[in-house]
ZADO-1210 file (C-alpha; in nm, 4 decimals, padded with zeros to 6 digits):
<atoms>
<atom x="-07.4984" y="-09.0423" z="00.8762" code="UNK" pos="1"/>
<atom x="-07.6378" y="-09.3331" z="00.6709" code="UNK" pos="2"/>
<atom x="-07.8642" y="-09.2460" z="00.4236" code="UNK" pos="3"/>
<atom x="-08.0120" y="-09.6194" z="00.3562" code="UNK" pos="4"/>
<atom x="-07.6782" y="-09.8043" z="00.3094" code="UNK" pos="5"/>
<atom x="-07.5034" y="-09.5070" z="00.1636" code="UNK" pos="6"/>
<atom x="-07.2631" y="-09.3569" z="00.4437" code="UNK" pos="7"/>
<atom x="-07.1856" y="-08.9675" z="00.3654" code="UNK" pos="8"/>
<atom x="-06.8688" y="-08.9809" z="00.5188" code="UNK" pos="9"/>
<atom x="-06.7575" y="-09.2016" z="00.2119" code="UNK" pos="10"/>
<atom x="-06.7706" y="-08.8307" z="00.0479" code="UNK" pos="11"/>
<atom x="-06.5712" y="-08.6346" z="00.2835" code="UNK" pos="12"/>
<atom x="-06.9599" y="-08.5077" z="00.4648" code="UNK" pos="13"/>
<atom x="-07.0927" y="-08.4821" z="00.7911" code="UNK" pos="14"/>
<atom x="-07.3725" y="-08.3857" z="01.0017" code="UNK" pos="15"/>
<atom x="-07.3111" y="-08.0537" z="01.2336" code="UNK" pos="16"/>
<atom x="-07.6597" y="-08.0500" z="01.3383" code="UNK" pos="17"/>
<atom x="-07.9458" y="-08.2018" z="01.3640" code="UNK" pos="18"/>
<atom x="-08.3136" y="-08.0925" z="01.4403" code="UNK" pos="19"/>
<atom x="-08.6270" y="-08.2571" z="01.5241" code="UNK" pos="20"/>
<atom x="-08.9795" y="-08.1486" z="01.6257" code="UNK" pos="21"/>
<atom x="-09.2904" y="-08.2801" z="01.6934" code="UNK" pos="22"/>
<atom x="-09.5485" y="-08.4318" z="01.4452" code="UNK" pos="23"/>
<atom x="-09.7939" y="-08.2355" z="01.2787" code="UNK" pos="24"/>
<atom x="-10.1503" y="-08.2900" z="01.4327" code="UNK" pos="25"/>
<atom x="-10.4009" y="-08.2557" z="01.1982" code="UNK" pos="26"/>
<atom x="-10.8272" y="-08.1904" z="01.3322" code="UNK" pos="27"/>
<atom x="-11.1006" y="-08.3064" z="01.1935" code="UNK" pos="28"/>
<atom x="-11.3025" y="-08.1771" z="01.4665" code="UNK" pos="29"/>
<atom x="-11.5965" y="-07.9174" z="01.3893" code="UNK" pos="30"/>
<atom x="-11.8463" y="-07.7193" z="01.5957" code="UNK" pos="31"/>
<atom x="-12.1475" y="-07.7648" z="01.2960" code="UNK" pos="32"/>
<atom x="-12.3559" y="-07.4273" z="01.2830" code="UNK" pos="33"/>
<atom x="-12.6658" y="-07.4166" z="01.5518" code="UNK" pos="34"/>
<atom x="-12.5428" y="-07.7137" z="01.7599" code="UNK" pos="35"/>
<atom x="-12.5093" y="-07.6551" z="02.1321" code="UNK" pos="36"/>
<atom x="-12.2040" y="-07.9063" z="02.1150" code="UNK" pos="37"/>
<atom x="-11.9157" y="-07.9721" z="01.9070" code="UNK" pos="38"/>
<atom x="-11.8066" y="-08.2735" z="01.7217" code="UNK" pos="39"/>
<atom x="-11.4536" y="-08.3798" z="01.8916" code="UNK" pos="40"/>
<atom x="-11.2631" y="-08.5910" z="01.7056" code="UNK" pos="41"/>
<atom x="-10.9004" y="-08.7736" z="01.7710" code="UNK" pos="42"/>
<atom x="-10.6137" y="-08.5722" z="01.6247" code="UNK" pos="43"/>
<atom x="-10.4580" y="-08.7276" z="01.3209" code="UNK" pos="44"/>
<atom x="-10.1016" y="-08.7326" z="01.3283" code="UNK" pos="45"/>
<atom x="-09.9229" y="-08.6060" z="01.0669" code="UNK" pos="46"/>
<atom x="-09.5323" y="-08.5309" z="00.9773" code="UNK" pos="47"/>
<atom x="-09.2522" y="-08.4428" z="01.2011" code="UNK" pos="48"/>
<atom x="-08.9870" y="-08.1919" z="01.0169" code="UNK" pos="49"/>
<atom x="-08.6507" y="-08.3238" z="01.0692" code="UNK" pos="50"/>
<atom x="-08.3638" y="-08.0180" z="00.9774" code="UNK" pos="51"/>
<atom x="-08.0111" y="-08.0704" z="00.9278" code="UNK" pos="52"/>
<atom x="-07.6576" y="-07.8895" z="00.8337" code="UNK" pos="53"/>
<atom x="-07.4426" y="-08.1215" z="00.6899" code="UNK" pos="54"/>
<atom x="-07.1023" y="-07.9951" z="00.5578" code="UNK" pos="55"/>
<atom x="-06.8909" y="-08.1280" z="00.2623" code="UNK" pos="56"/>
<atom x="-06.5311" y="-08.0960" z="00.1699" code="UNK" pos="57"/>
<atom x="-06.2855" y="-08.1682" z="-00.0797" code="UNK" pos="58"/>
<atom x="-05.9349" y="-08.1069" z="-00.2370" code="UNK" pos="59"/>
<atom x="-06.0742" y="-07.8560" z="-00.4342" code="UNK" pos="60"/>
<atom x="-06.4187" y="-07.6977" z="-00.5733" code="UNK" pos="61"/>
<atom x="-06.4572" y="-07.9706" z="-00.8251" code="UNK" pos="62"/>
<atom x="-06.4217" y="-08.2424" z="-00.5578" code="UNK" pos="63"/>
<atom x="-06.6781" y="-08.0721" z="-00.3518" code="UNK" pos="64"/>
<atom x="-06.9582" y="-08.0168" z="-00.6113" code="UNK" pos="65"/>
<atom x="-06.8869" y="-08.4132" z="-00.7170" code="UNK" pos="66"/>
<atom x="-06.9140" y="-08.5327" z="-00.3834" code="UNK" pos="67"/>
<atom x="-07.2541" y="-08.2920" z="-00.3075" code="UNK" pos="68"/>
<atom x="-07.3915" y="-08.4509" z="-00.6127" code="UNK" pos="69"/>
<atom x="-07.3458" y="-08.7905" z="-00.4848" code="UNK" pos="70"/>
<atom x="-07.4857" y="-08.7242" z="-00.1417" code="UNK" pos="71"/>
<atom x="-07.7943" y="-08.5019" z="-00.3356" code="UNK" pos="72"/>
<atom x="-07.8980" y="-08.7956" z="-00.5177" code="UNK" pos="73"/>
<atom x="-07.9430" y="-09.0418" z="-00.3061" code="UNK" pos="74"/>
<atom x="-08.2080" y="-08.8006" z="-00.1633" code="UNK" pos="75"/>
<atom x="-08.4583" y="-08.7789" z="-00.4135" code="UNK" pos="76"/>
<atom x="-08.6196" y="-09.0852" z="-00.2711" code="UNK" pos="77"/>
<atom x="-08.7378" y="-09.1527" z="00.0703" code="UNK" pos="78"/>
<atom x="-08.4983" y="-09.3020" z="00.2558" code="UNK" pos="79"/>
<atom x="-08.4275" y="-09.4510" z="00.5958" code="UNK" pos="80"/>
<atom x="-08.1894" y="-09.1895" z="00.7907" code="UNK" pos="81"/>
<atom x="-07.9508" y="-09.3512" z="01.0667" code="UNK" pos="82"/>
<atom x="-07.8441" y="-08.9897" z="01.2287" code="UNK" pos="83"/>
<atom x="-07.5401" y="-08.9672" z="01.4527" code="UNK" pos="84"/>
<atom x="-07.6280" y="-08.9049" z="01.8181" code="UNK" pos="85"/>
<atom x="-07.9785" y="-09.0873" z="01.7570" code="UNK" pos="86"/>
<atom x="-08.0608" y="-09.4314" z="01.9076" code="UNK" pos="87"/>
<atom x="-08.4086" y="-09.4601" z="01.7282" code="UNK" pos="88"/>
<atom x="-08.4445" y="-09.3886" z="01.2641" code="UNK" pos="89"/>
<atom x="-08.6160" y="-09.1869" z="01.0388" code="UNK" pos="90"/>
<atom x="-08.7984" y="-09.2405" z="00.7525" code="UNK" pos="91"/>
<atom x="-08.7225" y="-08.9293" z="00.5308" code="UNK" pos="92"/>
<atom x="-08.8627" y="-08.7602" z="00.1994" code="UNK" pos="93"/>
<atom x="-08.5896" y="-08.4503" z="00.1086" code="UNK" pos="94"/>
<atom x="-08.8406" y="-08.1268" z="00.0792" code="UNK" pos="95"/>
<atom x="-08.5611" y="-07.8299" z="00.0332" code="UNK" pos="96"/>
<atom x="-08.1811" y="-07.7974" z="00.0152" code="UNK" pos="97"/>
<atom x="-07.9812" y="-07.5140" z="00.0574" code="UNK" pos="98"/>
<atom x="-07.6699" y="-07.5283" z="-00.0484" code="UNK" pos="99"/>
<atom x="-07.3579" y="-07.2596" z="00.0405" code="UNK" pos="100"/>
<atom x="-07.0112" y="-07.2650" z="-00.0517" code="UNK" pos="101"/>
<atom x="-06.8908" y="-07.1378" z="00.2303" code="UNK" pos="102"/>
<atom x="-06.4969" y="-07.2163" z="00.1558" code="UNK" pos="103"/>
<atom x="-06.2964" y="-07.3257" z="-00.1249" code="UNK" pos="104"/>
<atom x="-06.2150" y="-07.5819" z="00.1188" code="UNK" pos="105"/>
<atom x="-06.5755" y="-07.6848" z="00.2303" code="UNK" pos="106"/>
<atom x="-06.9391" y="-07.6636" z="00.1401" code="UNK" pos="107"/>
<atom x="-07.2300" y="-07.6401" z="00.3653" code="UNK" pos="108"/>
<atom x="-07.5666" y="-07.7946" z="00.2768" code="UNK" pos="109"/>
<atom x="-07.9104" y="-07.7180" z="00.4938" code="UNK" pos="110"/>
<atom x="-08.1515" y="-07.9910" z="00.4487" code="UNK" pos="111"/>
<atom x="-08.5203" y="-08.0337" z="00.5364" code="UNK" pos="112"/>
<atom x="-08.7474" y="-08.3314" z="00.5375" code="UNK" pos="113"/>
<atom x="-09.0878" y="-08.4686" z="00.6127" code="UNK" pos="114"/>
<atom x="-09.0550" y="-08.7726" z="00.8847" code="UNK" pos="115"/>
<atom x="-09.1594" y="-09.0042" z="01.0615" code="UNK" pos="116"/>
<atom x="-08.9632" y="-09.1189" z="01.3655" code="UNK" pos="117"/>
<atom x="-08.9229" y="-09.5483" z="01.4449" code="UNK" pos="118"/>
<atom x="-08.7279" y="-09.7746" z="01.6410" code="UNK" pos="119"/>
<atom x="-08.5711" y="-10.1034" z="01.5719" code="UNK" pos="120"/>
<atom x="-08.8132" y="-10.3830" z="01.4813" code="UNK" pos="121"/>
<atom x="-09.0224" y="-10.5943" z="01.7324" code="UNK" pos="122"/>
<atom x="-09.1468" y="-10.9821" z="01.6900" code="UNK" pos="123"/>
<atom x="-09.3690" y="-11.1613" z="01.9089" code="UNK" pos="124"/>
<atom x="-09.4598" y="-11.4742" z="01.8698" code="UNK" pos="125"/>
<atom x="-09.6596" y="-11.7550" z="02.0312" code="UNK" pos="126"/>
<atom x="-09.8447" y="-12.1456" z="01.9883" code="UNK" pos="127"/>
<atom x="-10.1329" y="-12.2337" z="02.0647" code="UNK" pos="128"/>
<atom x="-10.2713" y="-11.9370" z="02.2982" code="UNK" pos="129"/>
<atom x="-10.5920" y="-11.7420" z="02.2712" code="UNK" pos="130"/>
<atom x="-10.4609" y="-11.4286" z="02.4222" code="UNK" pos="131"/>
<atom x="-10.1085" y="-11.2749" z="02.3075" code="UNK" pos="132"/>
<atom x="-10.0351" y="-10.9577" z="02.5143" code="UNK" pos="133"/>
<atom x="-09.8202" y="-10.7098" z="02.2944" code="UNK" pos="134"/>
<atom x="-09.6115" y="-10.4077" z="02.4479" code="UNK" pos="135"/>
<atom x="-09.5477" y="-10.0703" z="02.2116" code="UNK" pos="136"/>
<atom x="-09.2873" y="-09.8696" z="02.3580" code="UNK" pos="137"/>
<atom x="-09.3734" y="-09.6356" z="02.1456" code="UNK" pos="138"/>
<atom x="-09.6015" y="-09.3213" z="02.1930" code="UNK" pos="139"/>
<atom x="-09.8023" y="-09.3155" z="01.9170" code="UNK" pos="140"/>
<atom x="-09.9767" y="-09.6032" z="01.7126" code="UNK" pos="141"/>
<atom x="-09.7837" y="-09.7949" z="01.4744" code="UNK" pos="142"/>
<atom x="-09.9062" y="-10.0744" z="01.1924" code="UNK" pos="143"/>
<atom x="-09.8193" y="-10.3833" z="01.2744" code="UNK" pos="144"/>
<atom x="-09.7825" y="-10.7457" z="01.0368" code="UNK" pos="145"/>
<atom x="-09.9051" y="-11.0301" z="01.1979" code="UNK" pos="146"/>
<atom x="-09.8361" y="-11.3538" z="01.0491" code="UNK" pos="147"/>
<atom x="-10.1191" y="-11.6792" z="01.1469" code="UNK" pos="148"/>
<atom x="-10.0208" y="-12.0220" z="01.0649" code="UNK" pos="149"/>
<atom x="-10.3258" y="-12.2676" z="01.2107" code="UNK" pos="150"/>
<atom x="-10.2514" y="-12.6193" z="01.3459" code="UNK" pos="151"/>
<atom x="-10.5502" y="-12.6917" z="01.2351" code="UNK" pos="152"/>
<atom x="-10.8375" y="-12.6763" z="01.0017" code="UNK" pos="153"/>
<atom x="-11.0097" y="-12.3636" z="01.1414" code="UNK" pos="154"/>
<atom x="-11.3403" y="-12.2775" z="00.9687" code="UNK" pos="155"/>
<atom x="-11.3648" y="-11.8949" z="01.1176" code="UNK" pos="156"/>
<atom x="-11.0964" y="-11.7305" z="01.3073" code="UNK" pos="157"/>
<atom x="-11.1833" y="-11.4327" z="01.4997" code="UNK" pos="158"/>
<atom x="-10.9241" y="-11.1600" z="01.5707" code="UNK" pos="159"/>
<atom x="-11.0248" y="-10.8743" z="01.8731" code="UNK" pos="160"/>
<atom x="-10.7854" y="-10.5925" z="01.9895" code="UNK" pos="161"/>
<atom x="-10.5322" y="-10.5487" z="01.6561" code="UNK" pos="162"/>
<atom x="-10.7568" y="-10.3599" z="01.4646" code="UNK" pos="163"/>
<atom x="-10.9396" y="-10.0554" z="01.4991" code="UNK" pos="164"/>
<atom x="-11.1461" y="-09.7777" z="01.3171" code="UNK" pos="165"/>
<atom x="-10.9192" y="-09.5281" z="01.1398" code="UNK" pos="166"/>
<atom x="-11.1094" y="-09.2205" z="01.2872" code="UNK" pos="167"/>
<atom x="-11.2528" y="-09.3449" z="01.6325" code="UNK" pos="168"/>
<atom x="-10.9472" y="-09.5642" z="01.6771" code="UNK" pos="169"/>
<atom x="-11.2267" y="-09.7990" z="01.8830" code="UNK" pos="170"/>
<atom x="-11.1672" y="-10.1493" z="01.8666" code="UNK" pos="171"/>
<atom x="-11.2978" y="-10.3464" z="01.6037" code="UNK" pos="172"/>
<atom x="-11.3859" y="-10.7651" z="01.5553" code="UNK" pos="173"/>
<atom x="-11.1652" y="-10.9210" z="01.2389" code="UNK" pos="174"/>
<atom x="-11.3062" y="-11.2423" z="01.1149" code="UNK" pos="175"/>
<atom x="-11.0580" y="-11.5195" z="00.8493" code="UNK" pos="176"/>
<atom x="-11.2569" y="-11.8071" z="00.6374" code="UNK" pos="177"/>
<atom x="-11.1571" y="-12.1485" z="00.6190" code="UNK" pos="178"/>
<atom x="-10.7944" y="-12.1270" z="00.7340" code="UNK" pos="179"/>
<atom x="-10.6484" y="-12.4246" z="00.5970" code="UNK" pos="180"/>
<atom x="-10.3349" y="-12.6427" z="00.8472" code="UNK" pos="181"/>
<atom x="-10.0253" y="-12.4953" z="00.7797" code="UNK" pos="182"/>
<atom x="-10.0769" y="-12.2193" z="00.5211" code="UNK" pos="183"/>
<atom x="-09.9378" y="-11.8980" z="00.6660" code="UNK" pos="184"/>
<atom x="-10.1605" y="-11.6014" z="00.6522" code="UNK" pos="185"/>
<atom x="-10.0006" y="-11.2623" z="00.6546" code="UNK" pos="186"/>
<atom x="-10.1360" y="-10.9110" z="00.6928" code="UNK" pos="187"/>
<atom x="-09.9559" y="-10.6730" z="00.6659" code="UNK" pos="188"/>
<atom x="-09.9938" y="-10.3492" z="00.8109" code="UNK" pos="189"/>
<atom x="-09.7405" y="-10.1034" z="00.6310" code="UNK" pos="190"/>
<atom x="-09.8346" y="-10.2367" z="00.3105" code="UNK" pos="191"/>
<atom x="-10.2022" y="-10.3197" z="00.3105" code="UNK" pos="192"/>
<atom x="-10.1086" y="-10.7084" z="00.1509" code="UNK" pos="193"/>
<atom x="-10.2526" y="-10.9807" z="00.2478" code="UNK" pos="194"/>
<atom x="-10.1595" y="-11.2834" z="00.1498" code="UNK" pos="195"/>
<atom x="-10.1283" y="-11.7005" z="00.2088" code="UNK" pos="196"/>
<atom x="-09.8320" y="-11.9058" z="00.1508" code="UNK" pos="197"/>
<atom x="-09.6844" y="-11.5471" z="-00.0497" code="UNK" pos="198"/>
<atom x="-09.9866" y="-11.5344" z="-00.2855" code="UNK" pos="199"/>
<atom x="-10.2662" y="-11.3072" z="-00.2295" code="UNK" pos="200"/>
<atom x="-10.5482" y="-11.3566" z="-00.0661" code="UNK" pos="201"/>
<atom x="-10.8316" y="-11.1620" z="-00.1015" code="UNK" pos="202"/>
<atom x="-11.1641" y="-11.3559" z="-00.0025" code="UNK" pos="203"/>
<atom x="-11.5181" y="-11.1718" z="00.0097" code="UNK" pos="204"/>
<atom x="-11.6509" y="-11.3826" z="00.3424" code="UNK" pos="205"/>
<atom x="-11.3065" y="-11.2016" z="00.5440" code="UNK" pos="206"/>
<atom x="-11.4168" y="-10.9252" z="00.7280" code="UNK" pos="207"/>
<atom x="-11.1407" y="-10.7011" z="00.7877" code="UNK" pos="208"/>
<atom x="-11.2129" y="-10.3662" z="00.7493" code="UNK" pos="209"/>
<atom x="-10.8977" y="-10.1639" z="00.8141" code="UNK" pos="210"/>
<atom x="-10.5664" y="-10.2698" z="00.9273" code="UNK" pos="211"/>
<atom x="-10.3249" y="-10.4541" z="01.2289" code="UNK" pos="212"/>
<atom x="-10.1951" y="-10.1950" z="01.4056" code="UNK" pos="213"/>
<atom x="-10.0797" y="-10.1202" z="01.8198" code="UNK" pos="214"/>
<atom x="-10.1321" y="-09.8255" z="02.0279" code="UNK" pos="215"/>
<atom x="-09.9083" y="-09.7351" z="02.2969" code="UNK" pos="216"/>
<atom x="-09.8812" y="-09.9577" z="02.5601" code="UNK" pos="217"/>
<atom x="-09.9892" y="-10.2710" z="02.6737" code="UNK" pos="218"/>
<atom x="-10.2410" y="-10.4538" z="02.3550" code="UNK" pos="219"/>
<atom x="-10.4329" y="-10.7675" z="02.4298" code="UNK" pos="220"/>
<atom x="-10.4947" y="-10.9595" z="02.1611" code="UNK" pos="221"/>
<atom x="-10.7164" y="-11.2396" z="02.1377" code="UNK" pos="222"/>
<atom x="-10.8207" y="-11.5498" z="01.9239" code="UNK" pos="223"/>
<atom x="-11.1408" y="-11.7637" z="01.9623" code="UNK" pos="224"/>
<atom x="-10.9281" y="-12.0507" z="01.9085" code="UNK" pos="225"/>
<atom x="-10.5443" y="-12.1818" z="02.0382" code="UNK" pos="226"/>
<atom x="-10.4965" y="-12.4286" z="01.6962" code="UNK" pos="227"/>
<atom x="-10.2455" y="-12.1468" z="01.5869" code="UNK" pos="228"/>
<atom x="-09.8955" y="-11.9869" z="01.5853" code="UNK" pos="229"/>
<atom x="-09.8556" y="-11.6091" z="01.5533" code="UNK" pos="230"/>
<atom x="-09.6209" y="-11.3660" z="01.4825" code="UNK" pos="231"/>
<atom x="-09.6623" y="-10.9932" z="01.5187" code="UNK" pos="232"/>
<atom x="-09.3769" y="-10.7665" z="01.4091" code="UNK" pos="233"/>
<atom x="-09.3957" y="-10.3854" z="01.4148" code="UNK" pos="234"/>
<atom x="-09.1528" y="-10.0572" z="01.4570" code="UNK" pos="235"/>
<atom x="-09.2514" y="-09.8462" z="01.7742" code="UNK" pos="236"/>
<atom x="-09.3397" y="-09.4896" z="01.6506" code="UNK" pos="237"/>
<atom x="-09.2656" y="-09.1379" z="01.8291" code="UNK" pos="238"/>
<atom x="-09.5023" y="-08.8341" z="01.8050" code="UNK" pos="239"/>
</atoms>
């Protein structure tokens, strides 16, 4: 297992199982007091708990506890997991360990995390279209970074189908000012930046009011002008 970089087996360690569930699903939904109907609301998704059993060995006892130690700490961070036996990641924060010395020739860790579940990075790109269709293998909705770089002058961009209301998840119109030729414009979606040429860019005539992000499937995204490149990255995500 690779725990960012950091390969366990480097310390003698690895995985004997691994376990995986579903994502939490949090409601917001409430039937308020005297109303003949309830207020249904989407699901917000939440964690999936990822367990493991990783076991450790050594020469001796000393050797063991060192090389535990060394595999402990790179955990108290989240990380990106790369688990054996999975084709898609996991980004990881540690929330109990369990160690057992089972042997004086081995050690047995049980580890539990909060996750999230992602595959390998997708880019689309395109010139001078007004529609860009994007796929999401995925099964749940993921933030996504697109990147605009106009050909031209363009005094108000309009942006339909990447963004949508946090709660309703209903499709919602993103407007740029005065995009200047050649200046790249980047928002980013995991990070909430926003920026031309690298520098931020926060302007009060924008309208964005949440974040790029995909849902499952097939998104159609559109522009009310073609004097552009784009580039739209994002990580599928798995409920």
């Amino acid at each position: 297992m690779l725990i960012d970089d950091f390969d366990i087996t480097t310390r003698k360690a690895r995985v004997v199982n691994t376990t995986v569930e579903n994502s939490e699903v949090k409601s917001a939904s409430e039937w308020p007091r005297g109303s003949p109907l309830p207020v249904m609301l989407p699901g917000e998704t939440g964690f999936k708990k990822v367990k493991q059993t990783i076991v450790i060995k050594g020469a001796n006892r000393e050797e063991i506890l060192k090389n535990r130690s060394d595999i402990m700490a790179q955990l108290t961070e989240p990380r990106h997991l790369t688990i054996p036996g999975f084709t898609h990641k996991f980004y990881a924060a540690l929330t109990k360990q369990t160690p057992n010395e089972d042997s004086k020739m081995f050690h047995t860790v049980k580890l539990e995390y909060d996750a999230c579940e992602y595959g390998e990075e997708i880019t689309v790109s395109a010139t001078g279209q007004t529609e860009i269709t994007v796929n999401n293998p995925g099964n749940t909705e993921t933030p996504a970074t697109i990147e605009i770089a106009p050909t031209l002058g363009i005094a108000s961009l309009t942006i339909d189908g990447l963004f949508r209301d946090g709660i309703t998840k209903e499709v919602e119109t993103s407007i740029l000012k005065d995009l200047t030729t050649g200046k790249v414009i980047k928002i980013d979606g995991e990070t909430g930046e926003i920026t031309e040429n690298g520098l931020s860019r926060y302007k009060t005539d924008d309208e964005l009011w949440t974040l790029p992000s995909l849902v499952p499937g097939t998104n159609k995204i559109t522009f009310n002008t073609k004097n552009l490149n784009v580039k739209i990255t994002f990580k599928s995500r798995y409920f």
